[in-house]
C-alpha positions in Angstrom: 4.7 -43.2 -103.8 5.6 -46.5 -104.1 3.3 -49.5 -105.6 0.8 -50.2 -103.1 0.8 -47.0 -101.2 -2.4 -45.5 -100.2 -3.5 -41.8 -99.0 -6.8 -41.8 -97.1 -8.6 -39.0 -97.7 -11.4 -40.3 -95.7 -10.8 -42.4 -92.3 -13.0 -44.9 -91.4 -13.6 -42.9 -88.0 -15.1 -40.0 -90.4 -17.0 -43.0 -92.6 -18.6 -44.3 -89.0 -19.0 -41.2 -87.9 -21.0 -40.3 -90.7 -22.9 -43.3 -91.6 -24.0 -43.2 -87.8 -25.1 -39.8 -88.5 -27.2 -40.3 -91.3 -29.0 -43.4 -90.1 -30.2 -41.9 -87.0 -31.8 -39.6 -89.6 -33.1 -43.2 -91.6 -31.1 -42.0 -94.6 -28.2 -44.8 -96.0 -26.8 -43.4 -99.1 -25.1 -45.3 -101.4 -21.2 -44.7 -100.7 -22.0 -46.6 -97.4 -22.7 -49.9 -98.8 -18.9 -50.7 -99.7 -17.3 -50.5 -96.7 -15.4 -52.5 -94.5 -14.3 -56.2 -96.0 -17.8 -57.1 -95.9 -18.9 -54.5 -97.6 -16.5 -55.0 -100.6 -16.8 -58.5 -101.0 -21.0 -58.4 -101.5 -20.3 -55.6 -103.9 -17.7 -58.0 -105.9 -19.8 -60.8 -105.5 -22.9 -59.1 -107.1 -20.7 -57.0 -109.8 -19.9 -60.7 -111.0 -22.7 -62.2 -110.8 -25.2 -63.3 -113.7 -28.6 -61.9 -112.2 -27.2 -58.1 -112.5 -26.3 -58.0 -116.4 -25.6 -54.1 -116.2 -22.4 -54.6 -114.7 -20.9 -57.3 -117.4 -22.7 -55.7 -120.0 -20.6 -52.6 -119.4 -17.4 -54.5 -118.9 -18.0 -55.7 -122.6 -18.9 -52.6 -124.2 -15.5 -51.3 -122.8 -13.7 -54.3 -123.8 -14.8 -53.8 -127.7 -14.3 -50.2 -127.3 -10.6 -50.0 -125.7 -8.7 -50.1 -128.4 -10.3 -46.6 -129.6 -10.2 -44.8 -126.3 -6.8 -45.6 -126.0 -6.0 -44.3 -129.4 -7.7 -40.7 -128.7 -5.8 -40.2 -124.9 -2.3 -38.8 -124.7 0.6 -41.2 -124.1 1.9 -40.5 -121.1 -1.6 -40.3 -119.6 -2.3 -40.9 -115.7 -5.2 -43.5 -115.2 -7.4 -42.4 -112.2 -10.3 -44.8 -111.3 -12.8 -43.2 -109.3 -15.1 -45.3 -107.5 -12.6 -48.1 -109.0 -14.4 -51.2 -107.1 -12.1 -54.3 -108.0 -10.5 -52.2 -111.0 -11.3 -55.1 -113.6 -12.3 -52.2 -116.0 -9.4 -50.3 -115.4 -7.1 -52.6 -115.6 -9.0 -53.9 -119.2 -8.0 -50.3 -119.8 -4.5 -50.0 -118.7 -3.6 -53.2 -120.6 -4.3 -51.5 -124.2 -2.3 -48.4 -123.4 0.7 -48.3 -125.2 3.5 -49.6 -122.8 5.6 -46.7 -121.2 8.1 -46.6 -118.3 6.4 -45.0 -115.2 2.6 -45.1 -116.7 0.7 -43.8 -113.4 -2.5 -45.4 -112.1 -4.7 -43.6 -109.3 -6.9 -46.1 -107.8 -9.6 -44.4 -105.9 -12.5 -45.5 -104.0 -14.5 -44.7 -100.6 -13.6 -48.3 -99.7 -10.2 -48.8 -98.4 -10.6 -52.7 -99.2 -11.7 -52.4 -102.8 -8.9 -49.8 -103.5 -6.3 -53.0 -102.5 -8.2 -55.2 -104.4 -7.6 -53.0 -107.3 -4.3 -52.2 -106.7 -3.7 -56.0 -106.3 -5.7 -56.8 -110.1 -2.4 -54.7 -111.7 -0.1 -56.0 -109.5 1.6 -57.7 -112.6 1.4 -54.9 -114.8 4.6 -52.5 -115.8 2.5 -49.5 -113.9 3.3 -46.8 -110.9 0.1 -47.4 -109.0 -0.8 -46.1 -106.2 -4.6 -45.9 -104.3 -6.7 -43.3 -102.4 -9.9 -43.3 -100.0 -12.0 -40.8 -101.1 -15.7 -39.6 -101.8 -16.4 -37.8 -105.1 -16.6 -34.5 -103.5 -13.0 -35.2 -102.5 -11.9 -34.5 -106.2 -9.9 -31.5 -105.1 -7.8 -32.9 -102.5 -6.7 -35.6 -105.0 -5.2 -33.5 -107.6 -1.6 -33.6 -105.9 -2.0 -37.0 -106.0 -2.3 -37.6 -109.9 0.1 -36.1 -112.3 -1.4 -34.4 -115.4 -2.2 -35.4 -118.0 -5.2 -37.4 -116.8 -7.5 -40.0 -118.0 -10.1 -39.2 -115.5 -12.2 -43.1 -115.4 -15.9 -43.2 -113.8 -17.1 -47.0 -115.0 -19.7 -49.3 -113.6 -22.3 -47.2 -113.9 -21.1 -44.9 -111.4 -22.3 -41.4 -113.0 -25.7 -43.1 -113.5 -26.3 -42.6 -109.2 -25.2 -39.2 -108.8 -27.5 -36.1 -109.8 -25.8 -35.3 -113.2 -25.1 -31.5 -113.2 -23.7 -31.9 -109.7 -21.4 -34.6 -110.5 -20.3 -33.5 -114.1 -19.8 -29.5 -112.2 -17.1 -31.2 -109.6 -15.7 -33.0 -112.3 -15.2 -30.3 -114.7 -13.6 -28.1 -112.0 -11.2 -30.4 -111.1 -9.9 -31.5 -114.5 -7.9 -29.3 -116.9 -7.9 -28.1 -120.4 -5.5 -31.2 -121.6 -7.2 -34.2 -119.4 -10.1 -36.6 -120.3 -13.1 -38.1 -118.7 -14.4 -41.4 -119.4 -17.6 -43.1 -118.4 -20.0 -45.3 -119.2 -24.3 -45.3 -117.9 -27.0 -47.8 -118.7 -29.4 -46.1 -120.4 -33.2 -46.1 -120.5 -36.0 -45.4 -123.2 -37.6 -42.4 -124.3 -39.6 -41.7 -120.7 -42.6 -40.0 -122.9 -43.8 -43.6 -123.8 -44.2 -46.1 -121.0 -42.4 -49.3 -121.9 -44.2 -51.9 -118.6 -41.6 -54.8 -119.8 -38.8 -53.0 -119.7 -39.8 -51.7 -116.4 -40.1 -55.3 -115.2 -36.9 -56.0 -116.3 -35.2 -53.4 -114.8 -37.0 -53.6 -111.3 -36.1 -57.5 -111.5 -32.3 -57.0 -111.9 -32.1 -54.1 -109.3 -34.7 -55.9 -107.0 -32.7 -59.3 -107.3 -32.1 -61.7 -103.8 -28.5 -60.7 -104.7 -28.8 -56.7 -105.0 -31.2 -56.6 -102.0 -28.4 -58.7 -100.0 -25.7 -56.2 -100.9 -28.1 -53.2 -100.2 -28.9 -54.6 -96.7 -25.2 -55.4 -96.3 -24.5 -52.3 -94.0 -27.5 -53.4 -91.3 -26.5 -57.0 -91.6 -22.9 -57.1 -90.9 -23.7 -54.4 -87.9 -26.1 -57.9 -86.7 -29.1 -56.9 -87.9 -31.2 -60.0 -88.9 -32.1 -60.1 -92.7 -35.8 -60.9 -91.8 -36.1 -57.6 -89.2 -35.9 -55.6 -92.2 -36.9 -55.5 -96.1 -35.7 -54.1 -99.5 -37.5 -53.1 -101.9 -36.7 -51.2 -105.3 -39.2 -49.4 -107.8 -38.6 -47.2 -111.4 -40.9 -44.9 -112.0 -40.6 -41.6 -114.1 -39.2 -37.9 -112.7 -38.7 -34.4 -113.7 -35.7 -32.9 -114.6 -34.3 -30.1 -116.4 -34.0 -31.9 -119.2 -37.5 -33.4 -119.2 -38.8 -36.5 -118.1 -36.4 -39.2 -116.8 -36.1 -42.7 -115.3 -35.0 -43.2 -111.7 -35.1 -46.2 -109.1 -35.8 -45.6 -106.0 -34.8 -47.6 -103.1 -35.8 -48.3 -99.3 -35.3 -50.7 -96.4 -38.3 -50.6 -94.4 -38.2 -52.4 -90.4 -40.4 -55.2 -89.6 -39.2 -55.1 -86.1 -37.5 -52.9 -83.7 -33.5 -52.9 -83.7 -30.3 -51.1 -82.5 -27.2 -50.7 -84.8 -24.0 -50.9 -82.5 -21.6 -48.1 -83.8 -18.6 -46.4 -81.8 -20.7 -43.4 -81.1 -23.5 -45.2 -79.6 -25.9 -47.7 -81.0 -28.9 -45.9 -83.5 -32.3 -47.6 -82.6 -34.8 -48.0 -85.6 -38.4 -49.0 -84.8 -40.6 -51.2 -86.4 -42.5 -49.2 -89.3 -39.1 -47.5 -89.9 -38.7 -46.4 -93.8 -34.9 -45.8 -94.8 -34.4 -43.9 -98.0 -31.1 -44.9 -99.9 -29.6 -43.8 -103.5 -31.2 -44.2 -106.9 -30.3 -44.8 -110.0 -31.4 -42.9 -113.1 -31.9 -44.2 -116.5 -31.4 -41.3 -118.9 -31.7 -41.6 -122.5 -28.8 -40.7 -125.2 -29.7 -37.3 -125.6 -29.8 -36.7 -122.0 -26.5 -37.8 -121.4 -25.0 -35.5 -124.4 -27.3 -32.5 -123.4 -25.9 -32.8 -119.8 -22.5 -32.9 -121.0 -22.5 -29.8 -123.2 -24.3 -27.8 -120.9 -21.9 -28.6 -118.7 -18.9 -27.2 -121.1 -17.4 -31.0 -122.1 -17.2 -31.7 -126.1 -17.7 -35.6 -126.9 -14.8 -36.7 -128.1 -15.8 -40.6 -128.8 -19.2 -42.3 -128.3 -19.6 -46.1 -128.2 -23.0 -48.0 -127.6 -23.5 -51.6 -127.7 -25.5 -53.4 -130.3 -29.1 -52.9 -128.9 -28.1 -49.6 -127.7 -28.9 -49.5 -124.5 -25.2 -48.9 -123.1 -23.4 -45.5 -123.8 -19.5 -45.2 -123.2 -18.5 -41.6 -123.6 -14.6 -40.2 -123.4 -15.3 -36.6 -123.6 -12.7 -33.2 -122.7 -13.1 -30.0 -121.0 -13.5 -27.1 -123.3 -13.5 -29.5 -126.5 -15.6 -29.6 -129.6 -17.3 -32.2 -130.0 -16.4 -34.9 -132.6 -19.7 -37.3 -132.6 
């Protein structure tokens, strides 16, 4: 491949298709909010912006931590950023690898715009990049595409909105014995002990004018007025097998009736309408560690910030765990 080729995995046809599908069932899950140009540009916008703190809180934990990571990953390592959005993380984290002729970047995202905008943030750098459009249960239909070893990259919060032993199952299958996974999740407190101003806090930065723009993003650029619909966020406590845990929950409800124009036919929502989207949890440390080693990974590196309330884990297949 050369430098700015990119394999779709996933069409747009099959991302309409889909997201067509699911809202006539009043279900938009998260993967749906990036697409298309609009899409990607609300999601840069807010991943910059001041009112949503996770995001450059993140960034700065892995700036302080880079130099670490890349001291604990094989050389000749392939970067693969999944769920990459503009790639400023990855490329933070391609600049402290030690320089090497053909060092391999894998760019991948369900969003064919954001995987050029990260393709175009390394532009400058000595790297053989190359992008993909793909979901997360895609992971096996990428593996020809990225050449082992592999520095397997899931930043911005990512592994914080799936269900954990799903997500951390598909990535173990896919990666092998030598490769590495890195990711980073905002965490929460201990859930036996309710904590109302953290709460607040939480719900304000998720519920934000900015984050409800981006989350009606899909109904709006389809002509949907903003005031014929609503978001609204809350964080409350749920099981799991690991005991209790945080997790938002979000919905746009209708406050009038509309139809939502797509190739297939338009999808008519009515007035009253609730439409259930993605969450986020907020699991504690021990969570996060507990769901890793159950699901065979050893921790090779931990990093928190200074009020410990972001985790950035590089952990290995099959490892023991150095903690």
């Amino acid at each position: 491949m050369n430098a700015m080729d990119i394999v779709e995995l996933v069409t747009p046809a099959e991302l309409e298709a889909a997201m067509r599908d699911h809202l006539a069932r009043r279900r938009l899950p998260d993967e749906f909010l990036y697409l298309g140009p609009e899409g990607a540009g609300q999601w840069l916008d807010l991943d910059e912006s001041a009112a949503f703190g996770v995001a450059s809180d993140l960034t700065d934990l892995l700036r302080a931590s880079v130099a670490d990571i890349a001291a604990e990953v094989p050389e000749d390592v392939t970067v693969v950023g999944l769920g990459v959005g503009g790639g400023r993380k990855e490329r933070i984290l391609l600049e402290a690898l030690p320089p090497r002729p053909g060092r391999r970047y894998l760019a991948v995202d369900v969003s064919r715009p954001l995987v050029e905008t990260a393709l175009d943030a390394v532009a400058d750098l000595p790297v053989d990049a190359c992008g993909a459009t793909a979901r997360i249960d895609d992971l096996d239909r990428l593996r020809p595409h990225a050449e082992p070893p592999l520095l397997l990259c899931l930043l911005g919060n990512t592994f914080s909105n799936a269900e954990p032993h799903h997500l951390l199952e598909a990535v173990r299958r896919w990666l092998a014995h030598g490769d590495h996974f890195l990711f980073d999740c905002h965490l929460g407190p201990d859930p036996r002990h309710d904590d109302p101003a953290w709460r607040r806090e939480v719900e304000a930065a998720y519920g934000s004018a900015e984050n409800a723009r981006f989350n009606l993003g899909p109904l709006t650029a389809r002509g949907v007025p903003e005031d014929a619909c609503r978001f609204s966020l809350r964080l409350g406590r749920v099981p799991s097998r690991l005991g209790p845990t945080w997790r938002t929950t979000k919905t746009i409800r209708m406050l009038r009736d509309v139809e939502v124009p797509f190739e297939g036919g338009p999808v008519r929502l009515n007035e009253g309408d609730a439409i259930g989207m993605g969450f986020t949890y907020k699991h504690t440390r021990r969570q996060v560690i507990r769901w890793l080693t159950e699901a065979g990974f050893g921790v090779r590196a931990l990093f928190a910030d200074r009020g410990r309330t972001n985790l950035l884990v590089l952990a290995q297949k099959g490892a023991r765990s150095h903690r």
